[in-house]
CHARMM-style PDB file with segment names, atoms N, HN, CA, C and O in Angstrom:
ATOM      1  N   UNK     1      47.497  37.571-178.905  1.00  0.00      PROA
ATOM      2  CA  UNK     1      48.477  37.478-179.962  1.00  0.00      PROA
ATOM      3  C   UNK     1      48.438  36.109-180.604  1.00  0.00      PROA
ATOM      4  O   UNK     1      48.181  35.099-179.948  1.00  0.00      PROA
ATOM      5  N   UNK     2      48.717  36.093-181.993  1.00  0.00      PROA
ATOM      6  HN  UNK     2      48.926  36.913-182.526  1.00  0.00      PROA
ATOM      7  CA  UNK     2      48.881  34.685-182.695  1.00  0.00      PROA
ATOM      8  C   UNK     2      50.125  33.943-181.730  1.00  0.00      PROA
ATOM      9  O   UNK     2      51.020  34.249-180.942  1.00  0.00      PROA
ATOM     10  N   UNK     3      49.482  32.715-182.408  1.00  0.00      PROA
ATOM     11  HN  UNK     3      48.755  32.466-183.048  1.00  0.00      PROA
ATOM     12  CA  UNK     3      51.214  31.586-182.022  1.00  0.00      PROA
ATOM     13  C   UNK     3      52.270  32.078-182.688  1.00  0.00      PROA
ATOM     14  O   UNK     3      52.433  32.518-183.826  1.00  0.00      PROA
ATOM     15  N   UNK     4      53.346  31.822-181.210  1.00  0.00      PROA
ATOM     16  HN  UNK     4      53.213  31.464-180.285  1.00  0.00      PROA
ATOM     17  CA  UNK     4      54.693  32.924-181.720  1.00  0.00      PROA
ATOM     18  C   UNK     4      54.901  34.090-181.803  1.00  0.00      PROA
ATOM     19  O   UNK     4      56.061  34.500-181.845  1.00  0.00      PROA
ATOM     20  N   UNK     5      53.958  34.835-181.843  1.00  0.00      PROA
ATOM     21  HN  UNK     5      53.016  34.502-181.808  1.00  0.00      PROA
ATOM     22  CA  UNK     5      54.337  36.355-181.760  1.00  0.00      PROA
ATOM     23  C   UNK     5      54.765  36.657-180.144  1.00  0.00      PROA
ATOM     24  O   UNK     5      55.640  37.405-179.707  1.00  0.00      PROA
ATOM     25  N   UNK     6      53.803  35.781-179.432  1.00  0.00      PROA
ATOM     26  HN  UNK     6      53.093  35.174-179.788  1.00  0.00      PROA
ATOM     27  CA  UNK     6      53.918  36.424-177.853  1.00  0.00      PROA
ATOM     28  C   UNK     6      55.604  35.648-177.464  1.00  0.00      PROA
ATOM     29  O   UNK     6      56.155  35.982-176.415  1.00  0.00      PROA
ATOM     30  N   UNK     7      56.208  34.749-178.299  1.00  0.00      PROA
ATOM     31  HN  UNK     7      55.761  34.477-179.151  1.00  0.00      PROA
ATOM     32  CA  UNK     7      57.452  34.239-178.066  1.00  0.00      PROA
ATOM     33  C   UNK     7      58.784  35.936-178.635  1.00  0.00      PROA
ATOM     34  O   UNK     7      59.794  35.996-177.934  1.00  0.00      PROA
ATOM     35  N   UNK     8      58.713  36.560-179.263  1.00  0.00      PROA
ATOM     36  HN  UNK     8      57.892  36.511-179.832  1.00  0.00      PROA
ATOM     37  CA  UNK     8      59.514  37.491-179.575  1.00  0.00      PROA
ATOM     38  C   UNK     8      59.631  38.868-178.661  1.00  0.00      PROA
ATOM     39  O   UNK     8      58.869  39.607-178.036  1.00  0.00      PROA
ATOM     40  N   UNK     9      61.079  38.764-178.967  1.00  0.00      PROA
ATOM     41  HN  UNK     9      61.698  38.164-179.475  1.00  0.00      PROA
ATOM     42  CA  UNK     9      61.556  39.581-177.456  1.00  0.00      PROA
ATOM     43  C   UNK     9      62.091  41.028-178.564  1.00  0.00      PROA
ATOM     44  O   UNK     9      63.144  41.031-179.202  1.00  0.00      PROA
ATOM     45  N   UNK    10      61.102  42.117-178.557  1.00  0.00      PROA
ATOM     46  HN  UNK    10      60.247  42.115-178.038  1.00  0.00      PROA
ATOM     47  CA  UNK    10      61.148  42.963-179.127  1.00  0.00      PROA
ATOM     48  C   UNK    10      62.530  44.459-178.094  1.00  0.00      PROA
ATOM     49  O   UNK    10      62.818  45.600-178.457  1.00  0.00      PROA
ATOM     50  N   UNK    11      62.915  43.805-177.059  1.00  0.00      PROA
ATOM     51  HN  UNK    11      62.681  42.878-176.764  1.00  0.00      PROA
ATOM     52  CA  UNK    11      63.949  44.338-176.430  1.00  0.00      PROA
ATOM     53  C   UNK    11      63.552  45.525-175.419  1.00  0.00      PROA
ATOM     54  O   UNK    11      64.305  45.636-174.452  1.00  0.00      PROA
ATOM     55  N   UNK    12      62.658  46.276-175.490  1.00  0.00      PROA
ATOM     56  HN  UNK    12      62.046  46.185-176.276  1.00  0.00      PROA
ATOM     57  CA  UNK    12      62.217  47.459-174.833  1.00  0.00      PROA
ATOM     58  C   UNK    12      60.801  47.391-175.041  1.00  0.00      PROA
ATOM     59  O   UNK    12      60.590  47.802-176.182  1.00  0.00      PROA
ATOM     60  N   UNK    13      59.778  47.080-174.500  1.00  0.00      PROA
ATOM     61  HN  UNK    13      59.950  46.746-173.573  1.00  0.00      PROA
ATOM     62  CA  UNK    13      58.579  46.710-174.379  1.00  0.00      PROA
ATOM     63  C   UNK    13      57.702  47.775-173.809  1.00  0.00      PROA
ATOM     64  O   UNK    13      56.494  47.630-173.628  1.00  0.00      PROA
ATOM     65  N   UNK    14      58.725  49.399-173.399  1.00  0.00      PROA
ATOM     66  HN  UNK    14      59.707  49.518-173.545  1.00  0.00      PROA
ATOM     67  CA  UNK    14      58.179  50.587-173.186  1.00  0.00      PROA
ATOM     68  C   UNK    14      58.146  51.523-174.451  1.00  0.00      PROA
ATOM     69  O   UNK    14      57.312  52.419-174.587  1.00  0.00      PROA
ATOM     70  N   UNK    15      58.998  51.268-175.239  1.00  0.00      PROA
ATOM     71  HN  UNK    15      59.675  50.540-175.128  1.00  0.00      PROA
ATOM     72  CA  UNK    15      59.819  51.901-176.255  1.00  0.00      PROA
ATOM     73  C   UNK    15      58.490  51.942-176.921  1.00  0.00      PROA
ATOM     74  O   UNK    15      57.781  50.951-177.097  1.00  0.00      PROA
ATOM     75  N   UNK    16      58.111  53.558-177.394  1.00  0.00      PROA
ATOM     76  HN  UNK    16      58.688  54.362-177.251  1.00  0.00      PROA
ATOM     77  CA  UNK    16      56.746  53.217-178.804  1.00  0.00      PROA
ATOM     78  C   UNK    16      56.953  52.660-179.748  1.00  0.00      PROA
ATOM     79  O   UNK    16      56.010  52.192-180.386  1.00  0.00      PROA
ATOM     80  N   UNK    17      59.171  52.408-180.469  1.00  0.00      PROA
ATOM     81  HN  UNK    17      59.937  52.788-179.950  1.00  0.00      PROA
ATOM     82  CA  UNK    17      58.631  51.531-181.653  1.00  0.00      PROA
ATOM     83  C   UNK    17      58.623  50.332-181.485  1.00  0.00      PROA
ATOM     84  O   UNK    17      58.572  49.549-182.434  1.00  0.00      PROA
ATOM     85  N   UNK    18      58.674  49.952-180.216  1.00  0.00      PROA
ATOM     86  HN  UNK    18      58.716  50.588-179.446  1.00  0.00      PROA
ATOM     87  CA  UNK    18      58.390  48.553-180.061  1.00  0.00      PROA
ATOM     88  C   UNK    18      57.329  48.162-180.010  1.00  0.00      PROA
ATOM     89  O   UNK    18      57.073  47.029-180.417  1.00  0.00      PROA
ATOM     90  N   UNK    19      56.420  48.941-179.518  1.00  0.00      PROA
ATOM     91  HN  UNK    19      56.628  49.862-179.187  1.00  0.00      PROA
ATOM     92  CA  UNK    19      55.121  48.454-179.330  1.00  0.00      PROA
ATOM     93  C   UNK    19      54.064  48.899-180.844  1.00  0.00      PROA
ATOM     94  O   UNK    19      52.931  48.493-181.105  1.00  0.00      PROA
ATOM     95  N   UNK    20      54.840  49.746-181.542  1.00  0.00      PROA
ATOM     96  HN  UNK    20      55.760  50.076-181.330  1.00  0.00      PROA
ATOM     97  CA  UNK    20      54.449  49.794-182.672  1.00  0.00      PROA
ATOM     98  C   UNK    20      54.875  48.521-183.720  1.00  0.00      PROA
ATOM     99  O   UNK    20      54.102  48.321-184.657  1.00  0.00      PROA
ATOM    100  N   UNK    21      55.931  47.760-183.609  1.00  0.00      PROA
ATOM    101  HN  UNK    21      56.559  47.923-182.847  1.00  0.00      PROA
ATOM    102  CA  UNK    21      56.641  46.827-184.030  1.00  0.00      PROA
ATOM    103  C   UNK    21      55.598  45.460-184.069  1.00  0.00      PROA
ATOM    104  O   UNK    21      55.091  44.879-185.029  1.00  0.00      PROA
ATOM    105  N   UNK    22      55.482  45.137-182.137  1.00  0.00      PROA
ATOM    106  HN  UNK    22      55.893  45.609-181.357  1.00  0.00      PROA
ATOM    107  CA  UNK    22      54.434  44.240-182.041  1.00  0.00      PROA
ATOM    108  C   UNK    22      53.129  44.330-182.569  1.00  0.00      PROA
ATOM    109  O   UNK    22      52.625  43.360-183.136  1.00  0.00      PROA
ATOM    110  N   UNK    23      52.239  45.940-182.370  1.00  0.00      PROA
ATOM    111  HN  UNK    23      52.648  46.727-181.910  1.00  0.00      PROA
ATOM    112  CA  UNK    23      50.897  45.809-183.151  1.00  0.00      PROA
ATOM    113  C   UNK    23      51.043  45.047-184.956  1.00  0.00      PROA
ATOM    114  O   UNK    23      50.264  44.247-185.474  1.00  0.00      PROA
ATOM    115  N   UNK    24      52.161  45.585-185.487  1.00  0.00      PROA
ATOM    116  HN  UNK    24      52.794  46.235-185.066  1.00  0.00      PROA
ATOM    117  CA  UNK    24      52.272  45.208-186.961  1.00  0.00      PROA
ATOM    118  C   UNK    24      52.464  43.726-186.911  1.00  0.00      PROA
ATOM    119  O   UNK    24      51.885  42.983-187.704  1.00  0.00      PROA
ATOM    120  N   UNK    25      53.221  43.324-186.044  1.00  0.00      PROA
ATOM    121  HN  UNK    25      53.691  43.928-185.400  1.00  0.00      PROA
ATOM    122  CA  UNK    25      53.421  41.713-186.144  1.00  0.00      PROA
ATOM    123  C   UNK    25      52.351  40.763-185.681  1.00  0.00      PROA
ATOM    124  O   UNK    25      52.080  39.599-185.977  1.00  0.00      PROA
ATOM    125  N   UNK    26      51.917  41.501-184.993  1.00  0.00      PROA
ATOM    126  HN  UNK    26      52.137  42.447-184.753  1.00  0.00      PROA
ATOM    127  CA  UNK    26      50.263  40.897-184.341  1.00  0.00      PROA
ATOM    128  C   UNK    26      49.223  40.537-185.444  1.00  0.00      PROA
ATOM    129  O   UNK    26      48.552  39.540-185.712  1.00  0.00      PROA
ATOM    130  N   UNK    27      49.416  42.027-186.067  1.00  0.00      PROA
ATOM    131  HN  UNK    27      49.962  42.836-185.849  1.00  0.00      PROA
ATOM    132  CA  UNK    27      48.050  42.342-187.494  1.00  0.00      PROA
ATOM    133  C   UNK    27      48.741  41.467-188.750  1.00  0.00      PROA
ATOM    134  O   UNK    27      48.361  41.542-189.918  1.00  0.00      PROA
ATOM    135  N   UNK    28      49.617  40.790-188.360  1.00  0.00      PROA
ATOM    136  HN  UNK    28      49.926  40.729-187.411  1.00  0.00      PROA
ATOM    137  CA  UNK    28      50.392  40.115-189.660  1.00  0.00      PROA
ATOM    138  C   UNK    28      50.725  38.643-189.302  1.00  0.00      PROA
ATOM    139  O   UNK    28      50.934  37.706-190.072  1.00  0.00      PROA
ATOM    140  N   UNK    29      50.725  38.662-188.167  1.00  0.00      PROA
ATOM    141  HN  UNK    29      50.555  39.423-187.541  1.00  0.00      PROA
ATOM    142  CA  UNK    29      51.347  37.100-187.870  1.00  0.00      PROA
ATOM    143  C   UNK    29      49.664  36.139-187.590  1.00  0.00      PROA
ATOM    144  O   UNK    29      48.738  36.606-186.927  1.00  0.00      PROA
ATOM    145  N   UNK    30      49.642  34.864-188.231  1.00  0.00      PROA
ATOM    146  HN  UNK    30      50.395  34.484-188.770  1.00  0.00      PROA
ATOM    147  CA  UNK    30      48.447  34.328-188.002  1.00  0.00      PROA
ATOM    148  C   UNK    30      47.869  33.734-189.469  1.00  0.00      PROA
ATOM    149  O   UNK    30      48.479  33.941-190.518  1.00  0.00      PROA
ATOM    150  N   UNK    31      46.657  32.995-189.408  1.00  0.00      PROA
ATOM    151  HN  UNK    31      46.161  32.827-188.556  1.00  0.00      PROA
ATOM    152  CA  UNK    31      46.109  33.001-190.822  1.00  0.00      PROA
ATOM    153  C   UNK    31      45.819  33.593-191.407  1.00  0.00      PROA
ATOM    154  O   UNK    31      45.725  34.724-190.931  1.00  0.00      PROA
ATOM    155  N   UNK    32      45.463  33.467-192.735  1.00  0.00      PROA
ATOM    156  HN  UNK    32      45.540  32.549-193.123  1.00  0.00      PROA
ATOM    157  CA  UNK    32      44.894  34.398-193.716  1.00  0.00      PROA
ATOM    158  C   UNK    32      45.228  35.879-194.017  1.00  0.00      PROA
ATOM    159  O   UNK    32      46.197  36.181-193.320  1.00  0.00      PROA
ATOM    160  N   UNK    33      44.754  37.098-194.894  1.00  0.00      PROA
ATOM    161  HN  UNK    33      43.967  36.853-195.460  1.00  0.00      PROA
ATOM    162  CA  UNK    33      44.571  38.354-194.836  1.00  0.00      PROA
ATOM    163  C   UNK    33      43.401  38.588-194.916  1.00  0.00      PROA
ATOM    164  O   UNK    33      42.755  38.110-195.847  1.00  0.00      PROA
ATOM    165  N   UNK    34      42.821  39.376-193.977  1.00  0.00      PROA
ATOM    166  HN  UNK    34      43.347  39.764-193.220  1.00  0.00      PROA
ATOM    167  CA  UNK    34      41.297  40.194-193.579  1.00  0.00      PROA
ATOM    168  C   UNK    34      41.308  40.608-194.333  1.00  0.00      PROA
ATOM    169  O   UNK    34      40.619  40.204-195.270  1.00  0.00      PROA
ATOM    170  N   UNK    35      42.191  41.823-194.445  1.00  0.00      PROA
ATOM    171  HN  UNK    35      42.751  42.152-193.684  1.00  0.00      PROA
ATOM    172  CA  UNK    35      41.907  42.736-195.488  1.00  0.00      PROA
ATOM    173  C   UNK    35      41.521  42.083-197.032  1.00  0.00      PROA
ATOM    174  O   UNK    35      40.453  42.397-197.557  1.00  0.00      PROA
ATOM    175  N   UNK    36      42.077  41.540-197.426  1.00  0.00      PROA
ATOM    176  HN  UNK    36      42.945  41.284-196.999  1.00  0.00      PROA
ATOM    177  CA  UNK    36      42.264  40.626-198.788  1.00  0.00      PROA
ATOM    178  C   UNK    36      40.825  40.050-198.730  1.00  0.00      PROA
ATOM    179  O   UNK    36      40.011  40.426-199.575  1.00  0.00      PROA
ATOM    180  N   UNK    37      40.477  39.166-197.785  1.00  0.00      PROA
ATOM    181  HN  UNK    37      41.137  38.861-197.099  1.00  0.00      PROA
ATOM    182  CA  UNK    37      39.387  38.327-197.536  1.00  0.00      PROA
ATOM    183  C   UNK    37      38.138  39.140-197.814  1.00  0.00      PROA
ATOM    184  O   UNK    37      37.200  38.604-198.405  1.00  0.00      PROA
ATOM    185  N   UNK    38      38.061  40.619-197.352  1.00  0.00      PROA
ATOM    186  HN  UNK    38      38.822  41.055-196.871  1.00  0.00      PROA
ATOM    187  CA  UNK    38      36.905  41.730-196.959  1.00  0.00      PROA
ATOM    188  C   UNK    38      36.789  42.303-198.471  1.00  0.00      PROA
ATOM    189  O   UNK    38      35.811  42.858-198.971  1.00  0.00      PROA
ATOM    190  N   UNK    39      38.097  42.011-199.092  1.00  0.00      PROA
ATOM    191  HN  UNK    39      38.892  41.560-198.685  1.00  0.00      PROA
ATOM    192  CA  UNK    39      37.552  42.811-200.233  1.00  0.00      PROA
ATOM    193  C   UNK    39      37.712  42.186-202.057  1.00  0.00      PROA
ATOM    194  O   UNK    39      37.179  42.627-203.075  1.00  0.00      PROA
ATOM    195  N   UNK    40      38.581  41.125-201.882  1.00  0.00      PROA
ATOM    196  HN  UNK    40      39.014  40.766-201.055  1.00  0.00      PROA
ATOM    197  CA  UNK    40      38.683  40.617-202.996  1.00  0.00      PROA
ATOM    198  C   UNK    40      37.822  39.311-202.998  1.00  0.00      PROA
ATOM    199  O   UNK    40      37.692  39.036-201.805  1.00  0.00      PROA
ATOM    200  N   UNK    41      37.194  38.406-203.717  1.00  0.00      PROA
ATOM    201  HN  UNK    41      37.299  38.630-204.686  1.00  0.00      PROA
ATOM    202  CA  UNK    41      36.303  37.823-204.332  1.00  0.00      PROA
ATOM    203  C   UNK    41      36.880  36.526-203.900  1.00  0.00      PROA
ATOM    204  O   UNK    41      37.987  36.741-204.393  1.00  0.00      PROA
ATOM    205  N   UNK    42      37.032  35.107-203.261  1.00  0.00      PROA
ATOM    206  HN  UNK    42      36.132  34.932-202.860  1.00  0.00      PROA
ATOM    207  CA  UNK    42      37.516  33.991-203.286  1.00  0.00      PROA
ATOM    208  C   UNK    42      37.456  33.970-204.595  1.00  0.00      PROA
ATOM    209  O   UNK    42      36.635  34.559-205.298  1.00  0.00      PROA
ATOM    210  N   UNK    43      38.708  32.991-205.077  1.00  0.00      PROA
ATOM    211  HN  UNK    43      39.375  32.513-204.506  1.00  0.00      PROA
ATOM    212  CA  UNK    43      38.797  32.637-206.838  1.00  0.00      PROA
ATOM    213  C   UNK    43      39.319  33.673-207.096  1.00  0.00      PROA
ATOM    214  O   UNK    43      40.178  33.330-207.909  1.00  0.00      PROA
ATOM    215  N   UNK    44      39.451  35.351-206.894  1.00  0.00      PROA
ATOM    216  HN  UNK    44      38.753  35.630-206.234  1.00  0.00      PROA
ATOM    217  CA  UNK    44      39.973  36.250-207.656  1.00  0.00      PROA
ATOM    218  C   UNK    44      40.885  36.050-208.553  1.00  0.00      PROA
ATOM    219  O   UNK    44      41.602  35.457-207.746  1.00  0.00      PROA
ATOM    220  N   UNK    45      41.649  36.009-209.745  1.00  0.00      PROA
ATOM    221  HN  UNK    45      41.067  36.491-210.400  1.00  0.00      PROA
ATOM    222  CA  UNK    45      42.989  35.974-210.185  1.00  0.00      PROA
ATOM    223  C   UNK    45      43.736  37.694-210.752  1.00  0.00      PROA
ATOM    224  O   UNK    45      43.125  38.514-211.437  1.00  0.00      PROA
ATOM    225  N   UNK    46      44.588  37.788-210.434  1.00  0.00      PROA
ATOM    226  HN  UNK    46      45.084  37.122-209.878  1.00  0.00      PROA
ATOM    227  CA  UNK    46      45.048  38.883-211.206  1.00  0.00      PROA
ATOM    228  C   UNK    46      46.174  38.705-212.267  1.00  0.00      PROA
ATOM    229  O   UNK    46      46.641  37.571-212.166  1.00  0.00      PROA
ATOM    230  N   UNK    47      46.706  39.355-213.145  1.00  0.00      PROA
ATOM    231  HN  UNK    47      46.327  40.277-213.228  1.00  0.00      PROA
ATOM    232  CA  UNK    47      47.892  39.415-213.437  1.00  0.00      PROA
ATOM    233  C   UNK    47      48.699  40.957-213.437  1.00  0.00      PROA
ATOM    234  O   UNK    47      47.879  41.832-213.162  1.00  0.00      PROA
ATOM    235  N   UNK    48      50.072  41.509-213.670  1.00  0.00      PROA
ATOM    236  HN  UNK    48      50.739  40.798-213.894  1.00  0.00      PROA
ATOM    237  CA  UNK    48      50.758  42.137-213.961  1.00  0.00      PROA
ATOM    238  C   UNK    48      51.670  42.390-214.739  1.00  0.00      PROA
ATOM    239  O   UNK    48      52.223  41.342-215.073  1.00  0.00      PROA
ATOM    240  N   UNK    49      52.145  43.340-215.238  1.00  0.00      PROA
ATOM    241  HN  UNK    49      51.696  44.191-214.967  1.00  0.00      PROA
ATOM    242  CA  UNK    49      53.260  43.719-215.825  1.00  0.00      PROA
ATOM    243  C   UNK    49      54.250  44.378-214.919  1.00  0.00      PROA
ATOM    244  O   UNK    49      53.712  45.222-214.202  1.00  0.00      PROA
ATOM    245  N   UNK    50      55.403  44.260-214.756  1.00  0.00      PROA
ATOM    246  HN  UNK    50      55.841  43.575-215.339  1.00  0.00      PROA
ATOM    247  CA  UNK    50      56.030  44.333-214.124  1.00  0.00      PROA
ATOM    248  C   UNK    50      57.356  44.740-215.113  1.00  0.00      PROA
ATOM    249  O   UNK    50      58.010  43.814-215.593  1.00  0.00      PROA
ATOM    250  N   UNK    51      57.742  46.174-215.409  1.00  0.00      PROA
ATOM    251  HN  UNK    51      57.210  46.926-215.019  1.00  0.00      PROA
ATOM    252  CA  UNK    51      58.916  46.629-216.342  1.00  0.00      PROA
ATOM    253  C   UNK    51      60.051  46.967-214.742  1.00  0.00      PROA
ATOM    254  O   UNK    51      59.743  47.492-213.672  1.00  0.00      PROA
ATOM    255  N   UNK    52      61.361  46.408-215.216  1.00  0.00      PROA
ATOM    256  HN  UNK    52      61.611  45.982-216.085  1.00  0.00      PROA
ATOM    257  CA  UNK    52      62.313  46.847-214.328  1.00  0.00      PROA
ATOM    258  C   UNK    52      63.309  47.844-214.932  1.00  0.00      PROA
ATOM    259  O   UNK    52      63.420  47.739-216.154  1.00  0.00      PROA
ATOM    260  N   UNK    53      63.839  48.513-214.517  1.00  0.00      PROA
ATOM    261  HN  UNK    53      63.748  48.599-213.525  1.00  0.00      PROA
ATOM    262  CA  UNK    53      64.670  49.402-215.141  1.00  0.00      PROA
ATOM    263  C   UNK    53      66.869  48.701-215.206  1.00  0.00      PROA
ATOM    264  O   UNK    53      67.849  48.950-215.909  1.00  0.00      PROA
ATOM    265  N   UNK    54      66.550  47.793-213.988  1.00  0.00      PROA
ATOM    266  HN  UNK    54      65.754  47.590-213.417  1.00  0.00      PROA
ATOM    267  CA  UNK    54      67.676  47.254-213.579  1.00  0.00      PROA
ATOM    268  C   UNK    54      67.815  45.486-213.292  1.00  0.00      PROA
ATOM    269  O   UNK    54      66.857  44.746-213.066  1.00  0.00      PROA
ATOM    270  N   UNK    55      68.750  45.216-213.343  1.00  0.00      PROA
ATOM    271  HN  UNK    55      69.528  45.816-213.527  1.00  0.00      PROA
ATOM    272  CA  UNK    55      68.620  43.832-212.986  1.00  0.00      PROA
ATOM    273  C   UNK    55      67.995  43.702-211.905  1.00  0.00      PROA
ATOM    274  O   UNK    55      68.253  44.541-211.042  1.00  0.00      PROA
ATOM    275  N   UNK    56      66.812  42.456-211.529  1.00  0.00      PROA
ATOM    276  HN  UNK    56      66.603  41.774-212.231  1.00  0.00      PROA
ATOM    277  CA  UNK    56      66.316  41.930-210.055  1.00  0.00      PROA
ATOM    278  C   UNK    56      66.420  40.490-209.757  1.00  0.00      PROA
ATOM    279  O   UNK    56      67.043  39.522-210.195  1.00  0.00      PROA
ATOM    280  N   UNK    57      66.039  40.601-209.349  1.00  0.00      PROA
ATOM    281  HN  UNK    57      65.532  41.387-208.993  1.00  0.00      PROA
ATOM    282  CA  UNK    57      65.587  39.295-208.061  1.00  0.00      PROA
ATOM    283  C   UNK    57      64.464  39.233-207.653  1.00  0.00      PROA
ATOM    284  O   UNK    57      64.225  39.875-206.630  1.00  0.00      PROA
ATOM    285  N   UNK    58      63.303  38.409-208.318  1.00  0.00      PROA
ATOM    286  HN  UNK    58      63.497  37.888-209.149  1.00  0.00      PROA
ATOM    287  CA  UNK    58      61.969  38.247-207.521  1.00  0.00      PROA
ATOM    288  C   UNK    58      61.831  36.648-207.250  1.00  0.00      PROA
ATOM    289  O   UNK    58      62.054  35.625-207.897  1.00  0.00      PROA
ATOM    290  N   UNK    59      61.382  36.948-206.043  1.00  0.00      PROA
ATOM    291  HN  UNK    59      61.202  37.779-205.516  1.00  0.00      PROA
ATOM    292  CA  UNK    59      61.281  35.614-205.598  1.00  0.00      PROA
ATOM    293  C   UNK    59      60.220  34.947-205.491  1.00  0.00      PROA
ATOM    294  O   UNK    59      59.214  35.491-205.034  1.00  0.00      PROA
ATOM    295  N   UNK    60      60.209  33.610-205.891  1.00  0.00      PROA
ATOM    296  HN  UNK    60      61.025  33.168-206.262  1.00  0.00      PROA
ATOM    297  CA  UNK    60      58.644  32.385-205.825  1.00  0.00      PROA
ATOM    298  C   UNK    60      58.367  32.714-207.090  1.00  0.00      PROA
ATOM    299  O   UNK    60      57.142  32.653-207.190  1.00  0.00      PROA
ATOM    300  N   UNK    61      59.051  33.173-208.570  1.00  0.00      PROA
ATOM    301  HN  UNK    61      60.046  33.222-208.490  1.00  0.00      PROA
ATOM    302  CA  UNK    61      58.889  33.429-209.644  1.00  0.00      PROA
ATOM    303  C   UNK    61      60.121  32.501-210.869  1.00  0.00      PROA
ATOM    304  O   UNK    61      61.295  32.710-211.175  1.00  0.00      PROA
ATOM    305  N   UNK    62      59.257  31.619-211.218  1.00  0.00      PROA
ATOM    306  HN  UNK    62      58.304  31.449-210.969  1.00  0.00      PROA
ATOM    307  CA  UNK    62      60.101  30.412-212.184  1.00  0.00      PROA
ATOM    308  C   UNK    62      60.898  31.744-213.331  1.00  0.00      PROA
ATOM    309  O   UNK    62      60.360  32.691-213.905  1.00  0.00      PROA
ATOM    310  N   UNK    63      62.358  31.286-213.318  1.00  0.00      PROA
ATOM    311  HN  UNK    63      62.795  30.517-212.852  1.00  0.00      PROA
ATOM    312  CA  UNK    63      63.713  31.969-214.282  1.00  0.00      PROA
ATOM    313  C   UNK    63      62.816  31.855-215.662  1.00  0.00      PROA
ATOM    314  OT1 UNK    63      63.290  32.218-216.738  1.00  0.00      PROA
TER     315      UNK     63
END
């Protein structure tokens, strides 16, 4: 397991969604994304459009 993951006390450590809980935090906690890395280009850039229907809240995005 990455640093810190093996520190979290997922409460029932028999329980399948716990141990389904930890595989996801395992495949997520740590450097980088594989996946990302395996398939997009270093340098890639993208952009989006993004229409909301309602007021939001996105975050790490200058007002």
């Amino acid at each position: 397991m990455a640093d810190g993951a093996s520190d979290l006390d997922l409460g029932r450590p028999d329980d399948a969604v716990g141990r389904l809980i930890a595989l996801a935090l395992e495949e997520d906690v740590g450097p980088g994304d594989r996946t990302a890395e395996a398939c997009v280009p270093a340098g890639a850039r993208g952009s989006a459009l993004v229409v909301a229907k309602e007021e939001i809240v996105v975050s790490g995005v200058a007002a």
